[in-house]
DOBA-183628 format. One record per residue (C-alpha): residue in three letters; residue number from 1; z negated, x negated, y. Coordinates in pm, whole numbers, padded with zeros to 5 digits. Example, Ala and Ser with C-alpha at 12.3 -4.5 7.8 and 13.67 -1.06 7.14 Angstrom:
<recs>
@type = ALA; seq = 1; pz = -00780; px = -01230; py = -00450
@type = SER; seq = 2; pz = -00714; px = -01367; py = -00106
</recs>
This chain:
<recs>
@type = UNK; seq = 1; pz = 03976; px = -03144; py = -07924
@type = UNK; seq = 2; pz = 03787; px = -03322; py = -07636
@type = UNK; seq = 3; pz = 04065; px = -03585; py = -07596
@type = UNK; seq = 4; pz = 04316; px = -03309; py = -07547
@type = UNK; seq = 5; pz = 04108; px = -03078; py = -07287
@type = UNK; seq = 6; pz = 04066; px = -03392; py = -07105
@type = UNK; seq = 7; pz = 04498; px = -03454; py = -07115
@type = UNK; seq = 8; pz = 04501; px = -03121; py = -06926
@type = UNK; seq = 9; pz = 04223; px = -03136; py = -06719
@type = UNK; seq = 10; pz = 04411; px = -03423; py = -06530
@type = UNK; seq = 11; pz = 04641; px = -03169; py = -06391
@type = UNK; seq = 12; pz = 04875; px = -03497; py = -06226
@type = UNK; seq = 13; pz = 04902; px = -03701; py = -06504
@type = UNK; seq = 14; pz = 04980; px = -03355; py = -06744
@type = UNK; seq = 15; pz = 05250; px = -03194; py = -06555
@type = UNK; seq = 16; pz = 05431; px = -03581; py = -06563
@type = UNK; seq = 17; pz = 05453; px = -03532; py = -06920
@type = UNK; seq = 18; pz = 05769; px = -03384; py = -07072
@type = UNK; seq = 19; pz = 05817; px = -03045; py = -07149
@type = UNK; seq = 20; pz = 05800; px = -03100; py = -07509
@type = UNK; seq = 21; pz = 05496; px = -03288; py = -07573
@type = UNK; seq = 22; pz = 05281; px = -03027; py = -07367
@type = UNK; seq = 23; pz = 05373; px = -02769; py = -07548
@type = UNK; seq = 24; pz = 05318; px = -02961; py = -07904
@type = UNK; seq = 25; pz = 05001; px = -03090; py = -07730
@type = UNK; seq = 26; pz = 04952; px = -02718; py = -07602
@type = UNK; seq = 27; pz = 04978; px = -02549; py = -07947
@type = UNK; seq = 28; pz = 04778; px = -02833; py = -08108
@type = UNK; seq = 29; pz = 04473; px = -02774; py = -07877
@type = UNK; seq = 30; pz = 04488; px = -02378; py = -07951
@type = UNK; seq = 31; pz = 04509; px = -02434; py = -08325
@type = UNK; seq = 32; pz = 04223; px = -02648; py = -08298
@type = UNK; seq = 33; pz = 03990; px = -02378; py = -08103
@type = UNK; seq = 34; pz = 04076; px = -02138; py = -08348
@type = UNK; seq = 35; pz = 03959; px = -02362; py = -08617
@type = UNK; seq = 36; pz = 03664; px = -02533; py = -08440
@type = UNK; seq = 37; pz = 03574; px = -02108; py = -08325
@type = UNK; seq = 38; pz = 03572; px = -01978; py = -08677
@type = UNK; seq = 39; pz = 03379; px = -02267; py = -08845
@type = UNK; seq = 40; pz = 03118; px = -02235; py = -08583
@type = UNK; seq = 41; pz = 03096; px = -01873; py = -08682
@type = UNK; seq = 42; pz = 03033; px = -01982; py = -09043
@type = UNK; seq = 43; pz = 02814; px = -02258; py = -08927
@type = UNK; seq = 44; pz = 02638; px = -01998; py = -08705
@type = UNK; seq = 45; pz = 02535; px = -01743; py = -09010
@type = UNK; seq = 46; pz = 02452; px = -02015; py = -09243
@type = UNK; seq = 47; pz = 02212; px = -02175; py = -09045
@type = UNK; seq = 48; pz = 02068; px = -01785; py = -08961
@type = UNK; seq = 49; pz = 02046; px = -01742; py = -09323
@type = UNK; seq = 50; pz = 01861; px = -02028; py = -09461
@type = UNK; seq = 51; pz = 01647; px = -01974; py = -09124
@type = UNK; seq = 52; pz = 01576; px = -01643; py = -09288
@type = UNK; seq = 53; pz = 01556; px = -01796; py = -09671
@type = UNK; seq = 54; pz = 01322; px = -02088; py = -09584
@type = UNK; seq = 55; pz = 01075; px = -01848; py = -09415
@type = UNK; seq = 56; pz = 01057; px = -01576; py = -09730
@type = UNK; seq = 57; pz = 01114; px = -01798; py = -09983
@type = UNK; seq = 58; pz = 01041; px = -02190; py = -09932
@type = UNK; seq = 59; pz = 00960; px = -02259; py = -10338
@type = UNK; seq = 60; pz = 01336; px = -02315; py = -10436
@type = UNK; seq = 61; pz = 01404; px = -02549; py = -10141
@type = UNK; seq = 62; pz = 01086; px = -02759; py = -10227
@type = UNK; seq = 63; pz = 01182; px = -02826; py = -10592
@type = UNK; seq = 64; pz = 01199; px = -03202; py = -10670
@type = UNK; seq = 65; pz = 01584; px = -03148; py = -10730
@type = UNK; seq = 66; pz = 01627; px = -02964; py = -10388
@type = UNK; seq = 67; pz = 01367; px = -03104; py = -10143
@type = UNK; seq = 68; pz = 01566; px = -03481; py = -10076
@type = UNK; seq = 69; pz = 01948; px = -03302; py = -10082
@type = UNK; seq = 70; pz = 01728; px = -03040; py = -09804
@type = UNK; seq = 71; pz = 01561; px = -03295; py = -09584
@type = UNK; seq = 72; pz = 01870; px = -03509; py = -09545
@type = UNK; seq = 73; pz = 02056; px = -03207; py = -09450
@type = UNK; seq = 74; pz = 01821; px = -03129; py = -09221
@type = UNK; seq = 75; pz = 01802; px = -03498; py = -09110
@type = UNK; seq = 76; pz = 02150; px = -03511; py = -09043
@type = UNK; seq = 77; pz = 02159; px = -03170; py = -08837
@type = UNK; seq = 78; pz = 01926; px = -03340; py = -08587
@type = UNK; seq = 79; pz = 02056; px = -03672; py = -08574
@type = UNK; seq = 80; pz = 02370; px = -03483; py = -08478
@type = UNK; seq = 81; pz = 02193; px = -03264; py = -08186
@type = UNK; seq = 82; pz = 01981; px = -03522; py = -08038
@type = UNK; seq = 83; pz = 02020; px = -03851; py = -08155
@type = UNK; seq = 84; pz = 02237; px = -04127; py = -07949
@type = UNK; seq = 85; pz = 02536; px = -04010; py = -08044
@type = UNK; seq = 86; pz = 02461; px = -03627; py = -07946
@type = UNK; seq = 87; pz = 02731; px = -03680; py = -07626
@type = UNK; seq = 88; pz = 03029; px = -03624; py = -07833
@type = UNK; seq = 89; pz = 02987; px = -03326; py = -07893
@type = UNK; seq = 90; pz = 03006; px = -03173; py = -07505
@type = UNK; seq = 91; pz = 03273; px = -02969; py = -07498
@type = UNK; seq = 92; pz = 03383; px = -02784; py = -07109
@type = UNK; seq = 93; pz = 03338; px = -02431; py = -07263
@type = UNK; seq = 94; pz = 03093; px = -02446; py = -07583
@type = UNK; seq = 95; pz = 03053; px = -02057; py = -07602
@type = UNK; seq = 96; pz = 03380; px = -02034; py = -07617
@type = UNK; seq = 97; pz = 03383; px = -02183; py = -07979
@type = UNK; seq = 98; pz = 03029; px = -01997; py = -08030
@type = UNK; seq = 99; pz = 02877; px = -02347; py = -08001
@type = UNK; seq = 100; pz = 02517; px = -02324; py = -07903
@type = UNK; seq = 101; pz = 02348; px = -02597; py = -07941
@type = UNK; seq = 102; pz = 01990; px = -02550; py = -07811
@type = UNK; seq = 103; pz = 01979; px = -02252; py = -08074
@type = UNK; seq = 104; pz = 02116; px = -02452; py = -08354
@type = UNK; seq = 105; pz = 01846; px = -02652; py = -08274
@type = UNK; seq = 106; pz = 01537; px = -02403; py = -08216
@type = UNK; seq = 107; pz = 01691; px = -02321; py = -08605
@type = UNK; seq = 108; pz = 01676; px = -02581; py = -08756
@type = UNK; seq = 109; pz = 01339; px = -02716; py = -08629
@type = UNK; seq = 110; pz = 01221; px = -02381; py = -08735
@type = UNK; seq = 111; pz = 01353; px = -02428; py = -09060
@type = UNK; seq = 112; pz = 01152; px = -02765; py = -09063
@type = UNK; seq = 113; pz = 00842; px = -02577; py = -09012
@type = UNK; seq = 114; pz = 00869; px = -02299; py = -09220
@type = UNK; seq = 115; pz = 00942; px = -02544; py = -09550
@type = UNK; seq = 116; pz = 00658; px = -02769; py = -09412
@type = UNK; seq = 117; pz = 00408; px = -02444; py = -09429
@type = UNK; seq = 118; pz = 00511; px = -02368; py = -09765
@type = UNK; seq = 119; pz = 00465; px = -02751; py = -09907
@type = UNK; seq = 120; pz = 00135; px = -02703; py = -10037
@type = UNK; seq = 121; pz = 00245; px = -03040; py = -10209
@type = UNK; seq = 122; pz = 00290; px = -03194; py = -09937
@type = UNK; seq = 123; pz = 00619; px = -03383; py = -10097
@type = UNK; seq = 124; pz = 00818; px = -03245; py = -09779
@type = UNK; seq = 125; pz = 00748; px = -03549; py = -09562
@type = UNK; seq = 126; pz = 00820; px = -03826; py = -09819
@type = UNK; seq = 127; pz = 01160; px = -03618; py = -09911
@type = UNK; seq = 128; pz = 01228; px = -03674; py = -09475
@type = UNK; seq = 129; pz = 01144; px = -04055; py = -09519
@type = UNK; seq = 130; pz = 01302; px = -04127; py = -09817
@type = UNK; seq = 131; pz = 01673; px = -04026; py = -09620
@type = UNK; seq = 132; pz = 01843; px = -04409; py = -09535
@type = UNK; seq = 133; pz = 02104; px = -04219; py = -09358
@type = UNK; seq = 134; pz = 02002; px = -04026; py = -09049
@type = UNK; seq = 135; pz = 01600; px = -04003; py = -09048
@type = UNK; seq = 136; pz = 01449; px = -04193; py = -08802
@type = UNK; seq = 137; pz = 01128; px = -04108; py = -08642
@type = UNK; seq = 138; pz = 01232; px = -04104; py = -08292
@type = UNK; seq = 139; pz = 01433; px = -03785; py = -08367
@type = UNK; seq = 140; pz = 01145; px = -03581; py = -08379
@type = UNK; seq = 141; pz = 01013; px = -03694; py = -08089
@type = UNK; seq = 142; pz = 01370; px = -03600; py = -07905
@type = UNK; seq = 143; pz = 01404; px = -03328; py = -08046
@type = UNK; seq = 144; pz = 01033; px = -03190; py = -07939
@type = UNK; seq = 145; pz = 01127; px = -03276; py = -07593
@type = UNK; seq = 146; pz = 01401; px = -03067; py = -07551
@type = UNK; seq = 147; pz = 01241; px = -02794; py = -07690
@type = UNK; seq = 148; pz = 00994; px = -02832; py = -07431
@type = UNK; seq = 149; pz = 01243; px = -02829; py = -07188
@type = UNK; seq = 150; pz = 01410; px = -02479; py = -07317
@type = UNK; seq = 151; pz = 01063; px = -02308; py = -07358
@type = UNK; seq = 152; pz = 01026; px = -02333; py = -07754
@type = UNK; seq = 153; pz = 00714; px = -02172; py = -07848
@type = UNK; seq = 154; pz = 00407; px = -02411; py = -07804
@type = UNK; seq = 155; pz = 00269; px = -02350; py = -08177
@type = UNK; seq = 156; pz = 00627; px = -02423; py = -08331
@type = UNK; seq = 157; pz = 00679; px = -02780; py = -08139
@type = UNK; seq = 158; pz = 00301; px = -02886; py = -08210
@type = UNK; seq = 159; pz = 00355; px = -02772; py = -08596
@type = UNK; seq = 160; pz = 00671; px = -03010; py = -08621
@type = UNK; seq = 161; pz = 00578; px = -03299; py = -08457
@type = UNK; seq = 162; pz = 00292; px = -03309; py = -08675
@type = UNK; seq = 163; pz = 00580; px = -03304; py = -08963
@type = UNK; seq = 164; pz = 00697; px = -03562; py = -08825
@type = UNK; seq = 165; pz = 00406; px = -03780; py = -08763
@type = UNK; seq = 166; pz = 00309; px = -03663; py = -09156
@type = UNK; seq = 167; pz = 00708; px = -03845; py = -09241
@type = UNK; seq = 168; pz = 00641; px = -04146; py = -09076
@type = UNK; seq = 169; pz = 00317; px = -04187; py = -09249
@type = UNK; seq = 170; pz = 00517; px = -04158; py = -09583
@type = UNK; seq = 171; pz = 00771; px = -04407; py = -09477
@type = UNK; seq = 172; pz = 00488; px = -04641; py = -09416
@type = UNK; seq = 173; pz = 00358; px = -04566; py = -09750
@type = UNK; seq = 174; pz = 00655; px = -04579; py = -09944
@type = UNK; seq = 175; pz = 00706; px = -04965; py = -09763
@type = UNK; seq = 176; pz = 00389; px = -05027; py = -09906
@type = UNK; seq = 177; pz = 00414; px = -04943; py = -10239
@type = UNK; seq = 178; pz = 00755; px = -05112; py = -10267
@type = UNK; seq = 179; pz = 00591; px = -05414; py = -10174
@type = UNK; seq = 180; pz = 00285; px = -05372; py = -10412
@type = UNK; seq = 181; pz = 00514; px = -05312; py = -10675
@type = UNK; seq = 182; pz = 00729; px = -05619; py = -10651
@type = UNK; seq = 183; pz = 00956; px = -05694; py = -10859
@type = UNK; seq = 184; pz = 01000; px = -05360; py = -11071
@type = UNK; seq = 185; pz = 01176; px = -05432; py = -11482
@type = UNK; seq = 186; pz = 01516; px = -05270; py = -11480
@type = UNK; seq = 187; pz = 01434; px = -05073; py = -11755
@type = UNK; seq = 188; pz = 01176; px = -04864; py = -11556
@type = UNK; seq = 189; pz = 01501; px = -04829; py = -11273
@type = UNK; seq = 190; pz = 01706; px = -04522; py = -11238
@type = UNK; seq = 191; pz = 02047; px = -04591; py = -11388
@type = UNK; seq = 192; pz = 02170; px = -04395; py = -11025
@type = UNK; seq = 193; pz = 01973; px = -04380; py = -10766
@type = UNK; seq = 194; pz = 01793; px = -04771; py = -10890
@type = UNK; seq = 195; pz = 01435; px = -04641; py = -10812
@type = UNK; seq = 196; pz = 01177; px = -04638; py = -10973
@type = UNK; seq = 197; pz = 01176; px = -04361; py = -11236
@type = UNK; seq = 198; pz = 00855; px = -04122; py = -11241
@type = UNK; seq = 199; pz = 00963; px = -03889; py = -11492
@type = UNK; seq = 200; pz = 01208; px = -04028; py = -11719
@type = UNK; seq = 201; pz = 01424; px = -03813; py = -11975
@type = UNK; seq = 202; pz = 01683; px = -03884; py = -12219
@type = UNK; seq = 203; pz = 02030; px = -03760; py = -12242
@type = UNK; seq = 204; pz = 02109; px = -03622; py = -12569
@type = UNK; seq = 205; pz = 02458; px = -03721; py = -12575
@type = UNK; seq = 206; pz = 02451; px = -04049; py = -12460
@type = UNK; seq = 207; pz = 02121; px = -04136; py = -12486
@type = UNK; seq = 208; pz = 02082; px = -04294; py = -12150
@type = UNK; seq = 209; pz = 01733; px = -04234; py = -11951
@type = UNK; seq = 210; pz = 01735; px = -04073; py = -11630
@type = UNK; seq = 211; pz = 01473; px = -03984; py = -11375
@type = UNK; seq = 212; pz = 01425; px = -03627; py = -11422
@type = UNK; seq = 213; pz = 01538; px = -03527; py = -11083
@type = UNK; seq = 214; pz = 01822; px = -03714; py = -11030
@type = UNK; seq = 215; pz = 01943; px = -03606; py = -11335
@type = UNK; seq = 216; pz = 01846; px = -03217; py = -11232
@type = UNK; seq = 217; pz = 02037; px = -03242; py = -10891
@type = UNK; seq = 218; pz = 02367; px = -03383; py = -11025
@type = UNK; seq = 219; pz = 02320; px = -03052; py = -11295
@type = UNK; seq = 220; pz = 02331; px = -02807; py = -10998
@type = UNK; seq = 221; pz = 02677; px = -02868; py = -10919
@type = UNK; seq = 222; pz = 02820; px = -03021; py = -11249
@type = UNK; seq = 223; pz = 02712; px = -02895; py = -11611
@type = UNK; seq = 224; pz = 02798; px = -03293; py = -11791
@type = UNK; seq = 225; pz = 02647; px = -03563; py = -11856
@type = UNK; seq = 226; pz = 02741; px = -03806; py = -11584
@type = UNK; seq = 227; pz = 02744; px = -04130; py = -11840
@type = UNK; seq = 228; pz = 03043; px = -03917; py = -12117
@type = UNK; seq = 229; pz = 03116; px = -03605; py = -11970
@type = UNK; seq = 230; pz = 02997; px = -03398; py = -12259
@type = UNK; seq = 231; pz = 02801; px = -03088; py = -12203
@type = UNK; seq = 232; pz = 02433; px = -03072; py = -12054
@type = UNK; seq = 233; pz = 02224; px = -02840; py = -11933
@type = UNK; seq = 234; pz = 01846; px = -02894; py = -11838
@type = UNK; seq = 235; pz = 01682; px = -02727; py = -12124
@type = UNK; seq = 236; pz = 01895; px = -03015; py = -12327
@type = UNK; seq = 237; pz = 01669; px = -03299; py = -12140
@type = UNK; seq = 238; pz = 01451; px = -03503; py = -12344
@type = UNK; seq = 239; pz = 01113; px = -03610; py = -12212
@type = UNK; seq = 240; pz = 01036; px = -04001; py = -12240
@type = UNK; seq = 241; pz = 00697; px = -04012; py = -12307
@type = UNK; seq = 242; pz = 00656; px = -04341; py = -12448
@type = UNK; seq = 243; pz = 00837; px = -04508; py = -12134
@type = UNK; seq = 244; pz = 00691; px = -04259; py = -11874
@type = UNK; seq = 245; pz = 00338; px = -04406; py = -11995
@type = UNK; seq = 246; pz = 00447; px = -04748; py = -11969
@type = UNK; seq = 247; pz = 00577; px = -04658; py = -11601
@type = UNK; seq = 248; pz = 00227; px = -04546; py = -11505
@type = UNK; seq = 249; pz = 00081; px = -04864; py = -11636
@type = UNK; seq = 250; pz = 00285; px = -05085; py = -11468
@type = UNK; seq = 251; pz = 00192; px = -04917; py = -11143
@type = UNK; seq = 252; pz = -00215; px = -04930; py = -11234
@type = UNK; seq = 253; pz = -00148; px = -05293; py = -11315
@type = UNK; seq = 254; pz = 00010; px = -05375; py = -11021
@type = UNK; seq = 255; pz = -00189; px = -05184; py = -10780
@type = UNK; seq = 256; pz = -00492; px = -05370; py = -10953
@type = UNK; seq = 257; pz = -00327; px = -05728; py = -10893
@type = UNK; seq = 258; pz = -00272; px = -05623; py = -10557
@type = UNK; seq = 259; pz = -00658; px = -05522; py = -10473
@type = UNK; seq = 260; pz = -00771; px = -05839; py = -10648
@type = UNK; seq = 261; pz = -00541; px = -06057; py = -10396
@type = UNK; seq = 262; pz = -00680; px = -05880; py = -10148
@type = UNK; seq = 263; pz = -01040; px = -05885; py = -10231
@type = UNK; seq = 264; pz = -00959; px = -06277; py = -10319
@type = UNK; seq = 265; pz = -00818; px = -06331; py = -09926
@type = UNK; seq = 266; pz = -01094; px = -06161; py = -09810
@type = UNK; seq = 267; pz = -01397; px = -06410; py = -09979
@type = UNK; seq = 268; pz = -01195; px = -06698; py = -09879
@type = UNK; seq = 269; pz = -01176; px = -06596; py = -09555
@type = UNK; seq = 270; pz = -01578; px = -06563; py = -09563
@type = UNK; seq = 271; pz = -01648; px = -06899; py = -09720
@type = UNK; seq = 272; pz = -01444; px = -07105; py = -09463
@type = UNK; seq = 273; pz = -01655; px = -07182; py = -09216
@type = UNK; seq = 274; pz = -01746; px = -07475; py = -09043
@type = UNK; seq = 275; pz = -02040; px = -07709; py = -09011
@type = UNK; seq = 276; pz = -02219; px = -07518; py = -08768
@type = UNK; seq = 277; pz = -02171; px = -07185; py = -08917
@type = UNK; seq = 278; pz = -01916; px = -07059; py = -08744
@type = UNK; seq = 279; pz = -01560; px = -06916; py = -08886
@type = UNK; seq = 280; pz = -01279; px = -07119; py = -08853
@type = UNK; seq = 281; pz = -01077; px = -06787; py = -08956
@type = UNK; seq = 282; pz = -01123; px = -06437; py = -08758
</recs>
């Protein structure tokens, strides 16, 4: 669309063209608004909606098989509006095509807000982190600037930069757990997603174990069992108790090695000294 506008902005270089390619050229630029117009008007209303949605009702988008697919769409929205690569999408006329995107944004970061008031959880900001693809931390901090800069209510910037100090905590966190962990038994891995499982169930069909969730979000848009195909619904799952507690004790026994190393550094660090008394380590 952009490379095209730009053909026939340079007026010169367009009318040297023959007949026949501007008009193919012509007709392929005003099939192309008409698309780019009526998508935006889709885009436009779904973004109103779940605007609307995440303010009424912000239980359904915080369920452990909604929140991650939520906060990496949300992720994604702002990479797209303010991140490096935000340029691309300047078009010469963007109300032309409905394209508005300061309000897209103000939406968005409201809808940000809105599920982060309703996390009384507080799993929202790990869900943000946990997205490899677009989060990054610096996006909040764009994106609060140019809300400034537009006149965003004061309360509504302060509330999501807070989010967003609150998801880089939990990236921090989640670095630091992988690393207290260490080397995790494949058996306690996702078969999927290759995390560590939390809440492991069993297929009944094929009698692999799944993280609950994982499992849970493929079910919301197909009804099988990802490993055979054959029919599965949630109320089929099958808690794993017995490997669910063993989970939980490899994560108290790891956590525990990881204290004693640390309480082990410390006292060495104490006892080094030298002749006169003084520390040879800070």
């Amino acid at each position: 669309m952009k490379e095209v506008e730009a053909e026939m902005a340079n007026t010169a270089e367009w009318e040297r063209r023959p007949t026949q390619e501007r008009q193919e050229r012509t007709r392929l630029f005003h099939s192309q608004e008409n698309i780019i117009r009526i998508d935006m008007e889709l885009a436009n209303e779904e973004v109103s909606m779940l605007e609307f949605s995440s303010e009424q009702i912000t239980a359904p988008f915080l369920l452990p098989e909604m929140v991650e697919r939520v906060a990496s769409m949300l992720s994604y929205f702002l990479l797209q509006l303010v991140g490096p690569q935000r340029k691309s999408l300047t078009l010469k006329d963007p109300e032309k095509y409905e394209f508005r995107p300061k309000e897209l944004l103000k939406q968005i970061v409201q809808i940000y807000v809105h599920l982060a008031r309703g996390d009384t959880e507080n799993i929202f900001p790990a869900a943000i982190s946990k997205d490899g693809r677009s989060y990054n931390d610096q996006l909040f901090t764009a994106a609060a600037d140019v809300l400034r800069r537009i006149g965003e209510n004061g309360r509504i910037i302060q509330e999501f930069v807070e989010l967003g100090a609150k998801a880089k905590v939990a990236a921090s966190e989640a670095m630091d757990t992988e690393a207290t962990l260490g080397e995790i038994p494949d058996e306690f891995l996702d078969p999927i997603q290759y995390t560590l499982m939390k809440d492991p169930v069993i297929l009944p069909s094929s009698r692999v174990t799944i993280d609950r969730p994982v499992i849970q979000r493929h079910l919301l848009s197909d009804s099988t069992d990802p490993f055979n195909r054959s029919h599965l619904t949630a109320d089929m799952l099958i808690p794993d108790t017995e490997l669910k507690a063993r989970i939980e004790e490899f994560i108290r026994s790891q956590e525990l090695k990881r204290q004693g190393e640390g309480l082990s550094t410390q006292s060495s660090k104490e006892t080094i000294q030298t002749k006169d008394g003084k520390m040879l380590i800070d």
